[in-house]
C-alpha positions as CSV (number, residue, x, y, z in Angstrom):
1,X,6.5,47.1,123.7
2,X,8.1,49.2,120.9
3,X,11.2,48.0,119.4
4,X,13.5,50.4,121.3
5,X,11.6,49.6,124.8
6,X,12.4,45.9,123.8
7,X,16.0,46.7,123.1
8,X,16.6,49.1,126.1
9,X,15.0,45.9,128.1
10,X,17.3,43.6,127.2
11,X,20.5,45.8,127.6
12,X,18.9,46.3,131.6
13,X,18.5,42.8,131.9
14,X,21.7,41.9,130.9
15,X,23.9,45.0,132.6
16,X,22.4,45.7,135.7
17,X,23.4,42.4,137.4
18,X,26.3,43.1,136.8
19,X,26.1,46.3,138.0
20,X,24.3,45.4,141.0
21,X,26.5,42.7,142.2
22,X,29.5,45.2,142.6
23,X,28.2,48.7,143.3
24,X,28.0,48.5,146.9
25,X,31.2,46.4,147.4
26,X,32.8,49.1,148.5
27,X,30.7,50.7,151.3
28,X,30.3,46.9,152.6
29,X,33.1,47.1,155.2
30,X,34.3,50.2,157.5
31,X,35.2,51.7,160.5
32,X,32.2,54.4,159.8
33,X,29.0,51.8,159.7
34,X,26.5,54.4,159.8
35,X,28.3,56.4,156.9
36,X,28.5,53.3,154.9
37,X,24.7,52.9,155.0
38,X,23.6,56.1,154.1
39,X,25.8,55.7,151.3
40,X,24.4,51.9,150.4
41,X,20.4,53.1,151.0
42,X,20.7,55.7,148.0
43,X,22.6,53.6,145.8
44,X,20.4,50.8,146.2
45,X,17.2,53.0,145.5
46,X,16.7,51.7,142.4
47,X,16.4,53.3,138.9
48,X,17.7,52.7,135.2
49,X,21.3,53.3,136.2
50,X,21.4,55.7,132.5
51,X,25.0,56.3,133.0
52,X,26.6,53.5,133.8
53,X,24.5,51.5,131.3
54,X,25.6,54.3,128.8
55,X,29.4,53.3,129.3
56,X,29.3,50.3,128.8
57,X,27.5,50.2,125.6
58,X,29.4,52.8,124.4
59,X,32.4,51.1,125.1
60,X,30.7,47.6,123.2
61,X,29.8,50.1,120.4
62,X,33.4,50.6,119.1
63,X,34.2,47.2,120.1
64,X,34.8,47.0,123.6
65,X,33.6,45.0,126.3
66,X,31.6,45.4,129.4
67,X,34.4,44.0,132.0
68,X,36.7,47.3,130.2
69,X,34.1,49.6,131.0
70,X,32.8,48.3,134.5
71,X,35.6,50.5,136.3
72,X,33.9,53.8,134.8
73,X,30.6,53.0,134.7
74,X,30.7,52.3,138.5
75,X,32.7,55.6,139.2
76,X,29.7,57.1,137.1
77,X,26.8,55.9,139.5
78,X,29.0,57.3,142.2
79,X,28.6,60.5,141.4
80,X,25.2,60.6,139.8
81,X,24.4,59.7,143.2
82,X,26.4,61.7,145.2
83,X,24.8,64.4,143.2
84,X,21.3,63.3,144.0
85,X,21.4,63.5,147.4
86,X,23.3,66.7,147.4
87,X,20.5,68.2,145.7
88,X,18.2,67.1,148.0
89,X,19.2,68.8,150.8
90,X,17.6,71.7,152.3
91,X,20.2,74.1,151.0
92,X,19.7,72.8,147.0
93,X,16.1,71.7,146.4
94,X,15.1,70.7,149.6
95,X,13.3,67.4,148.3
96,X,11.8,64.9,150.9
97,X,11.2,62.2,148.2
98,X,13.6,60.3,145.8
99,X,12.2,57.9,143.6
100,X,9.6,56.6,145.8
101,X,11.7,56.4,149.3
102,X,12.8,59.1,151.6
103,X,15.8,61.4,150.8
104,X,19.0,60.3,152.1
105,X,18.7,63.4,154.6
106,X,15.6,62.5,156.0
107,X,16.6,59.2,157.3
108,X,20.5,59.9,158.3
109,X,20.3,63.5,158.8
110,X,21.5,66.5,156.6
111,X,25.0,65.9,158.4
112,X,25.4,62.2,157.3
113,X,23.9,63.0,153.8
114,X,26.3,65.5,153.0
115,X,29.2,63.0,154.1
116,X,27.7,60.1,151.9
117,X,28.2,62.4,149.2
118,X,31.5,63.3,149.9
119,X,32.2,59.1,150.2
120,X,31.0,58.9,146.7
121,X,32.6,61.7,145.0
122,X,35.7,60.4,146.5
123,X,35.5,56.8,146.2
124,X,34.4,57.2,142.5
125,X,37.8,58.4,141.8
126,X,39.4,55.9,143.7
127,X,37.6,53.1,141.8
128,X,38.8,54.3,138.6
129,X,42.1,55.3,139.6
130,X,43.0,51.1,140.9
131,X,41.3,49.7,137.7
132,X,43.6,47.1,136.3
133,X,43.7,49.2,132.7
134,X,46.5,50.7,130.5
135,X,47.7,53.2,132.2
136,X,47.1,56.1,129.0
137,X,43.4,55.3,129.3
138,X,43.1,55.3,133.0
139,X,44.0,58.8,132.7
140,X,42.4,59.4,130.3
141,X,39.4,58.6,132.0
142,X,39.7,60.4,135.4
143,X,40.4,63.3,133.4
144,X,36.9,63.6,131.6
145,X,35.1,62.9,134.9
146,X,37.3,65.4,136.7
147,X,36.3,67.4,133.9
148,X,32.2,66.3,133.7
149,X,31.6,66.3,138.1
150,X,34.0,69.6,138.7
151,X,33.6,73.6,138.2
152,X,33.2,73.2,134.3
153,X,30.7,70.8,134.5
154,X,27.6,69.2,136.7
155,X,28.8,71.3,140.4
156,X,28.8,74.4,137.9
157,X,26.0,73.8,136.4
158,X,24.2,73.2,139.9
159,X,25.6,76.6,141.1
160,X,24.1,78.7,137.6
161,X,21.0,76.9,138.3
162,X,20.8,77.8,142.4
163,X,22.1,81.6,140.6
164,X,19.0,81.6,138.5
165,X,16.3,81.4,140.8
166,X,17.1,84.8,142.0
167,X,17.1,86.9,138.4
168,X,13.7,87.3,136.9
169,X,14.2,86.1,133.7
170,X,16.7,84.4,131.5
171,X,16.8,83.4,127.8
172,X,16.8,80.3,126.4
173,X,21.0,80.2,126.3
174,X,21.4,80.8,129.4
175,X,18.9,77.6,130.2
176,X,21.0,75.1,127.7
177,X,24.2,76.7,129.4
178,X,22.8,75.8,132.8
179,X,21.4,72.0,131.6
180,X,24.4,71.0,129.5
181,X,26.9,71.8,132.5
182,X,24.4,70.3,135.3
183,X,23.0,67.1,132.9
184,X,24.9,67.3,129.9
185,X,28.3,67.2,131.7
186,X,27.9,63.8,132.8
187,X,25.6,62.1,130.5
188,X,28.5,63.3,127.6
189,X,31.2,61.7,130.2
190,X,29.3,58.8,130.2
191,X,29.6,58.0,126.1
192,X,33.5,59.5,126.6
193,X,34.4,57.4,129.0
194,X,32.9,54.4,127.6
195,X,34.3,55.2,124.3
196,X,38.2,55.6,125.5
197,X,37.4,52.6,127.9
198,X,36.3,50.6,124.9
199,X,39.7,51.6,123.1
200,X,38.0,53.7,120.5
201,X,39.7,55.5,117.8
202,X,39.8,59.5,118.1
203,X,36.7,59.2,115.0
204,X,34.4,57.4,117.0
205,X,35.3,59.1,120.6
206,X,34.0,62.4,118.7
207,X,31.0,61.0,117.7
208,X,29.7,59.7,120.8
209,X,31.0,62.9,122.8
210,X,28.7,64.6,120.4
211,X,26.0,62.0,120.7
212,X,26.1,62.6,124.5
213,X,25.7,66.4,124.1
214,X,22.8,65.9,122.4
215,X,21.1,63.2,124.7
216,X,22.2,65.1,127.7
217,X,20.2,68.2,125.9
218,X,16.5,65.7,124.8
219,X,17.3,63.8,128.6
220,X,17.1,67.7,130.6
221,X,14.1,68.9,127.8
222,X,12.1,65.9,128.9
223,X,12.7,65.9,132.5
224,X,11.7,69.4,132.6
225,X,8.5,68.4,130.5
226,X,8.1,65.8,133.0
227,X,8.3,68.2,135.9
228,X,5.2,70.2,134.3
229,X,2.9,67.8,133.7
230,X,3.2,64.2,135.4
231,X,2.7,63.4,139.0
232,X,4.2,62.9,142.5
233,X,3.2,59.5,141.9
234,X,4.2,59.0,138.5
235,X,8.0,60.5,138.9
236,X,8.6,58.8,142.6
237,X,9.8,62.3,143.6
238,X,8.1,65.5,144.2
239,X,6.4,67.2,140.9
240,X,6.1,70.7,139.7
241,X,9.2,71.9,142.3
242,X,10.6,73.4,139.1
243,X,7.9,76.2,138.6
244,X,7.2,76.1,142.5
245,X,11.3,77.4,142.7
246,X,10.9,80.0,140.4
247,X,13.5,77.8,137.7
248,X,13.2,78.5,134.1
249,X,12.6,75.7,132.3
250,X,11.7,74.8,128.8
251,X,8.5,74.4,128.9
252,X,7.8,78.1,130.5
253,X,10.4,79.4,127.9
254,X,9.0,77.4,124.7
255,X,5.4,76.0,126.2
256,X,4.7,72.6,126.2
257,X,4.7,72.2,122.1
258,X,7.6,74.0,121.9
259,X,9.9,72.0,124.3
260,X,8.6,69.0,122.7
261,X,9.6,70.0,119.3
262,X,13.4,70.8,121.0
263,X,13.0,67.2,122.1
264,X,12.2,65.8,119.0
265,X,14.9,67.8,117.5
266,X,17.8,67.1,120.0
267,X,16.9,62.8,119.4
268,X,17.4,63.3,116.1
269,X,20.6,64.9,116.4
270,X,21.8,62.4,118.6
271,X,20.6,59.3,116.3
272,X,22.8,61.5,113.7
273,X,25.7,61.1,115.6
274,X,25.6,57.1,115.8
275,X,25.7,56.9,112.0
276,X,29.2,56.4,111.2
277,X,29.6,53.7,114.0
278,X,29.3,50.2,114.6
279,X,27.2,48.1,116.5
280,X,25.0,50.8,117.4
281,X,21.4,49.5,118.5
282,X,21.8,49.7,121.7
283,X,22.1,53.6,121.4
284,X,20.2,54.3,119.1
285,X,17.6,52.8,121.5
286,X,18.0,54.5,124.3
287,X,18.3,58.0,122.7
288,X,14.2,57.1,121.3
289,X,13.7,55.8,125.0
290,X,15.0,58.7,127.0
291,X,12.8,60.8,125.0
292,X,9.8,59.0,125.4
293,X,10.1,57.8,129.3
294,X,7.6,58.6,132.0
295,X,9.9,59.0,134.9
């Protein structure tokens, strides 16, 4: 195992149980049973919980702790996840498979899926909103993911992408326009969040906005690369719908090389980013694993 797989090992084994235990806490009771399962089966589907995991070490990075940053990170997976089963439906991608398991639409119905989305969009606010935390930070906070979920960020970036796959070409701005609105948004929200949560100084909030950007840019380059060249088998979800959609991506802009030289190049711009800041392993790790994962 390299040194950064190690490291990114270590920070799962010691977040997501904390994660875990609470995540689903609040779709546990209510008058709408059915509702609350859909919502439980997608967040319990598994996966490396990026974002969350991302808060909280970004809050710990400036000197934070993980009980400060729980209340985001939590409002994080939320969304992530409302916005994966969203994009599952018949009316975005029309996927059948997420990470190894049905869609959320396939086993409750497109009707029940769209709901569970709306349950999490919501209740993500709501989690953030009753955090016990000072009150400047708070708002702090539901502003940026107001900011990284709405119009100007991950639901416009969706609706550029849907736009796209009707024009016959775009160049490569238009493509990081699309990615750093419909990825970007919220894996930059993520570090800012974390960062404000964490009580960090203006300085250091910069620097891991920026390092966020640039993550959010190497995270869409190699899922895109990912799309192109692995398996149904190897991703847990259907391969190649990219291409099959008509979507531009970076591979078919830069070819295979290409997009991995971008990679290599957004990393590095992100491990730029960390060097002014303390206690910065952790994410310094996960920028090299991101860029070099299989799924």
């Amino acid at each position: 195992m390299s040194g950064a797989a190690a490291q990114v090992q270590a920070d799962l084994d010691r977040l997501l149980p904390i994660l875990d235990a609470t995540l689903t806490r609040p779709f546990l009771e209510g008058e709408a049973a059915r509702l609350g399962e859909a919502v439980r089966y997608s967040l319990k589907a598994g996966g490396k919980r990026v974002r969350p995991i991302l808060c909280i070490l970004a809050a710990e990075t400036v000197g934070g702790t993980a009980d400060q940053a729980l209340p985001g990170a939590l409002a994080l997976e939320f969304i992530h996840t409302y916005s994966l089963i969203h994009d599952d439906l018949p009316a975005m991608d029309d996927d059948d498979l997420r990470r190894g398991r049905a869609t959320n639409h396939k086993v409750f119905g497109e009707g029940h899926a769209i709901l569970a989305g709306d349950a999490l969009l919501t209740e993500a606010f709501g989690v953030l909103a009753t955090a016990e935390l000072e009150p400047a930070r708070r708002a702090h906070a539901l502003a940026l993911l107001a900011e990284a979920a709405g119009w100007r960020g991950m639901a416009g970036g969706q609706a550029l992408d849907l736009e796209g796959e009707g024009l016959e070409a775009y160049d490569l701005a238009h493509l990081m326009l699309i990615h750093r609105l419909k990825t970007g948004a919220l894996l930059r929200a993520s570090l800012e969040i974390g960062a404000v949560l964490g009580g960090a100084e203006p300085a250091a909030q910069a620097a891991l906005r920026a390092y966020g950007e640039a993550i959010g840019l190497a995270f869409q380059i190699q899922d895109d690369i990912l799309d192109a060249t692995a398996t149904d088998a190897d991703l847990g979800k259907r391969a190649g719908k990219d291409a099959g959609r008509g979507k531009i991506t970076y591979p078919s802009l830069l070819g295979l090389d290409g997009a991995r030289e971008a990679l290599s190049e957004a990393t590095e711009t992100a491990l730029c980013h960390l060097a002014s800041l303390p206690n910065r392993d952790s994410l310094a790790a996960w920028a090299r694993y991101l860029a070099q994962r299989a799924k």
